[in-house]
SETIFI-386313 format. One record per residue: residue in three letters; residue number from 1; x negated, y negated, z negated of N, C-alpha, C in turn. Coordinates in pm, whole numbers, plus 50000, padded with zeros to 5 digits. Layout:
SETIFI-386313
Ala  NUM  X  Y  Z  X  Y  Z  X  Y  Z
...
END
This chain:
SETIFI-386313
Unk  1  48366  51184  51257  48451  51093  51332  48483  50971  51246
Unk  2  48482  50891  51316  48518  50750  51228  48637  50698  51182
Unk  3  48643  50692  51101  48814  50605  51067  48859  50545  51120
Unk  4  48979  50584  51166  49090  50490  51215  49232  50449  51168
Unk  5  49211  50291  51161  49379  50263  51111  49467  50299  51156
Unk  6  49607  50391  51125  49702  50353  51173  49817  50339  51071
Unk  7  49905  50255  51153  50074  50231  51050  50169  50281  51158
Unk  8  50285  50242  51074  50418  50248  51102  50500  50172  51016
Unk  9  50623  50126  51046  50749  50071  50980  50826  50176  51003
Unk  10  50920  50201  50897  51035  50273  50964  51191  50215  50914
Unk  11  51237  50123  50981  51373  50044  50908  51473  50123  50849
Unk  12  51467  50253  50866  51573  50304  50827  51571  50323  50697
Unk  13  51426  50398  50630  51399  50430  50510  51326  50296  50452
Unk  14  51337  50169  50512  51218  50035  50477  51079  50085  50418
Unk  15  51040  50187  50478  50904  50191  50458  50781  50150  50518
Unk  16  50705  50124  50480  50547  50077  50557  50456  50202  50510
Unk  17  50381  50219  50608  50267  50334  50590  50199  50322  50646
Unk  18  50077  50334  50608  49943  50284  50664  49892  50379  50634
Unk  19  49761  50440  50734  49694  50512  50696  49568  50526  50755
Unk  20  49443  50591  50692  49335  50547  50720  49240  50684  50711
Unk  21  49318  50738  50743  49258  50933  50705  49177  50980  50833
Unk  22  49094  50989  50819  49043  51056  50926  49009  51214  50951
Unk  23  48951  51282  51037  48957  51411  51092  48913  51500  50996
Unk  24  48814  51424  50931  48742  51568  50803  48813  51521  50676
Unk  25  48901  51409  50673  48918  51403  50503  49049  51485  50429
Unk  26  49038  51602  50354  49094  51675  50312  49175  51612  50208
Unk  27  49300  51603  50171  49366  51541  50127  49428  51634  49981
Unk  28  49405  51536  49874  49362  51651  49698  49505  51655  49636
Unk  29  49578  51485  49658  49700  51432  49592  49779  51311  49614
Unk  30  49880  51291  49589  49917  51141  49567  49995  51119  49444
Unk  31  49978  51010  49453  50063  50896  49369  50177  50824  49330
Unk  32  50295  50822  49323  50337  50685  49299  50343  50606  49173
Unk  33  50306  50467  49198  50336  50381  49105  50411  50281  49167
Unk  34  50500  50225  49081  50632  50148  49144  50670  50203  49228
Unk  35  50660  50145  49343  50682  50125  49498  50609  50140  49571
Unk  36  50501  50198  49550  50350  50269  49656  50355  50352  49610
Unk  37  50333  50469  49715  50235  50574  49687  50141  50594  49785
Unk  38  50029  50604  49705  49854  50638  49788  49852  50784  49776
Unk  39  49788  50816  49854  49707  50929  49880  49594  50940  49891
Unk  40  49476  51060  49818  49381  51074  49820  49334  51196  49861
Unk  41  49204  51127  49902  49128  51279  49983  49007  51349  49857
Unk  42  48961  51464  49912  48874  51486  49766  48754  51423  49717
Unk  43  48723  51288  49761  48652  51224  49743  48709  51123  49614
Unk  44  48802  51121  49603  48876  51046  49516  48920  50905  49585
Unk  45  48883  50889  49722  48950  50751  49833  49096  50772  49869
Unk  46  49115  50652  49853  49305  50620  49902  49271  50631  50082
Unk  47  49342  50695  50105  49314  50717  50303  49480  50707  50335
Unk  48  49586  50697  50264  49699  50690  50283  49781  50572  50190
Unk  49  49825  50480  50257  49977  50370  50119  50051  50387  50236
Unk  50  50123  50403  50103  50309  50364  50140  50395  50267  50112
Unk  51  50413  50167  50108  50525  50064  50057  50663  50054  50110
Unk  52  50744  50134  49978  50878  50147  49960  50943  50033  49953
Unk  53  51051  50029  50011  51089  49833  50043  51028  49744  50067
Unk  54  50997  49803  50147  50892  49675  50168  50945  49577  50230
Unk  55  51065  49567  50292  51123  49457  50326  51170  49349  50208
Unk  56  51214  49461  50126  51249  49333  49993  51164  49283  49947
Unk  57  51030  49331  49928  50951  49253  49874  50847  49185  49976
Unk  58  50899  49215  50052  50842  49086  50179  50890  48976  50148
Unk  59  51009  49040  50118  51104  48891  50136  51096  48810  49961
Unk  60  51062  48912  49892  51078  48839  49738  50924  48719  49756
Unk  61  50849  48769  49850  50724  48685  49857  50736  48566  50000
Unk  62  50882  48543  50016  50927  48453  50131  50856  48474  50228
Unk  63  50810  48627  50254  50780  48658  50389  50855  48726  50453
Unk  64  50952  48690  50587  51054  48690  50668  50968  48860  50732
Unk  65  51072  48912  50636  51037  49047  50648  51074  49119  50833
Unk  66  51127  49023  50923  51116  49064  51068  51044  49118  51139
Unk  67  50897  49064  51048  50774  49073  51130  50795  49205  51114
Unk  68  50824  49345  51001  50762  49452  50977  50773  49545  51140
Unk  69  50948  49508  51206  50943  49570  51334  50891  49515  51459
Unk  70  50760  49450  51449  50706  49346  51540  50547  49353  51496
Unk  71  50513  49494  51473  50399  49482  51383  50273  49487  51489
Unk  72  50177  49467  51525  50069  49559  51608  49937  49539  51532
Unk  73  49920  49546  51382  49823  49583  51333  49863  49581  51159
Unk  74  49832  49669  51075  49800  49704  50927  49688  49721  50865
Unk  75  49666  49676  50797  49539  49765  50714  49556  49730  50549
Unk  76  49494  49746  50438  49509  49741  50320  49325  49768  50264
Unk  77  49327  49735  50135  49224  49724  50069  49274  49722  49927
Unk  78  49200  49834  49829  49217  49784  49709  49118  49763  49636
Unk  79  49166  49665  49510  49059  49611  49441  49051  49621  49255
Unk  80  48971  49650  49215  49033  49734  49063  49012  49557  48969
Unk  81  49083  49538  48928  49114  49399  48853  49150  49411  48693
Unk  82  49091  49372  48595  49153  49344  48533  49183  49464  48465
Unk  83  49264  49498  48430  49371  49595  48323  49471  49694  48459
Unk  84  49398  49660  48583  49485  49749  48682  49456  49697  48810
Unk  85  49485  49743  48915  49452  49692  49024  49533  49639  49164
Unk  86  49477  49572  49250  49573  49464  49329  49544  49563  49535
Unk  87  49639  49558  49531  49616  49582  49685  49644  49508  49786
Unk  88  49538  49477  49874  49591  49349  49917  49666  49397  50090
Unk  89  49742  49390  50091  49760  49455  50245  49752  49337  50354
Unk  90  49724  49349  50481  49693  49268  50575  49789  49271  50720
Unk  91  49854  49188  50742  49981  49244  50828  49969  49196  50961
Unk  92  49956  49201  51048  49987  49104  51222  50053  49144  51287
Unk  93  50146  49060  51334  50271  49037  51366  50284  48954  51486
Unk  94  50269  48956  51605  50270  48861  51720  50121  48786  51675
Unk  95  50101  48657  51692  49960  48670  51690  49938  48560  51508
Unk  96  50047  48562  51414  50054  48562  51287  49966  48652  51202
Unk  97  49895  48597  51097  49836  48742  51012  49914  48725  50874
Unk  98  49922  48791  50843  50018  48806  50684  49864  48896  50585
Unk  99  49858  48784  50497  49794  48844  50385  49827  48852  50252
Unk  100  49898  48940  50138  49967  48950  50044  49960  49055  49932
Unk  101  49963  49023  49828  49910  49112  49722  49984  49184  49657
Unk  102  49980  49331  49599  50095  49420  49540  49990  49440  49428
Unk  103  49982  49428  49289  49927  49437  49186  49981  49544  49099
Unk  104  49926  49639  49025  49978  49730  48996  49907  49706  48826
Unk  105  49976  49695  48695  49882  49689  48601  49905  49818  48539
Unk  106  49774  49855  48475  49783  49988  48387  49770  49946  48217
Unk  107  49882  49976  48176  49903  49961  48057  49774  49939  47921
Unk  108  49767  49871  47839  49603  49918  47742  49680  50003  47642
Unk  109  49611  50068  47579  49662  50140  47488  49751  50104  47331
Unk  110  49706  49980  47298  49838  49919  47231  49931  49860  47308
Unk  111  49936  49863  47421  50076  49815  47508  50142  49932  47521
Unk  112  50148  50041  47519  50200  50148  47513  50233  50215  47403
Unk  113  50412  50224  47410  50493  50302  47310  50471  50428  47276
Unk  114  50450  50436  47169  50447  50574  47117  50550  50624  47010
Unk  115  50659  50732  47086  50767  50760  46969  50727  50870  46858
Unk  116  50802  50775  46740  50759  50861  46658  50840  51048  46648
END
């Protein structure tokens, strides 16, 4: 069966969830870093994000976080960048598209404390 998007907002908890799991994909673990957590199936694919506040950081990116309860389409993509990777999520909202990036960096190994 083929993949299908779906989301939700939920204002109460300001979450966004998107998800992209389909009928056979068996699901191994998740994640959080920051303010997402993904989920993966045993393929090692994200088929599930979550973005925790996402109203605030709608809004920290002067996007009039209204749209989130006015939504009729989500989707997301990630992309491995750099020293960590960027997710770009894709939002529509009445007939507006919102495109915006959540970057996640993974530390290098001299950036990371080690107590003695």
């Amino acid at each position: 069966m083929d993949k299908k998007t779906t989301f939700m907002y939920d204002d109460f908890s300001d979450r966004l969830f998107i998800s992209r799991k389909s009928e056979k994909d068996v699901m191994d673990g998740s994640v959080r870093i920051l303010d997402v957590i993904l989920d993966f199936n045993k393929q090692g694919k994200v088929t599930n994000i979550e973005l925790i506040d996402a109203s605030q950081y709608l809004n920290s990116l002067d996007i009039n976080p209204k749209i989130l309860s006015k939504l009729n389409y989500a989707d997301f993509s990630i992309k491995e960048l750099r020293n960590g990777y960027v997710i770009i999520f894709l939002l529509k909202s009445g007939k507006e598209f919102f495109k915006f990036p959540y970057s996640i960096h993974i530390p290098t190994r001299k950036q990371v404390p080690i107590a003695s």
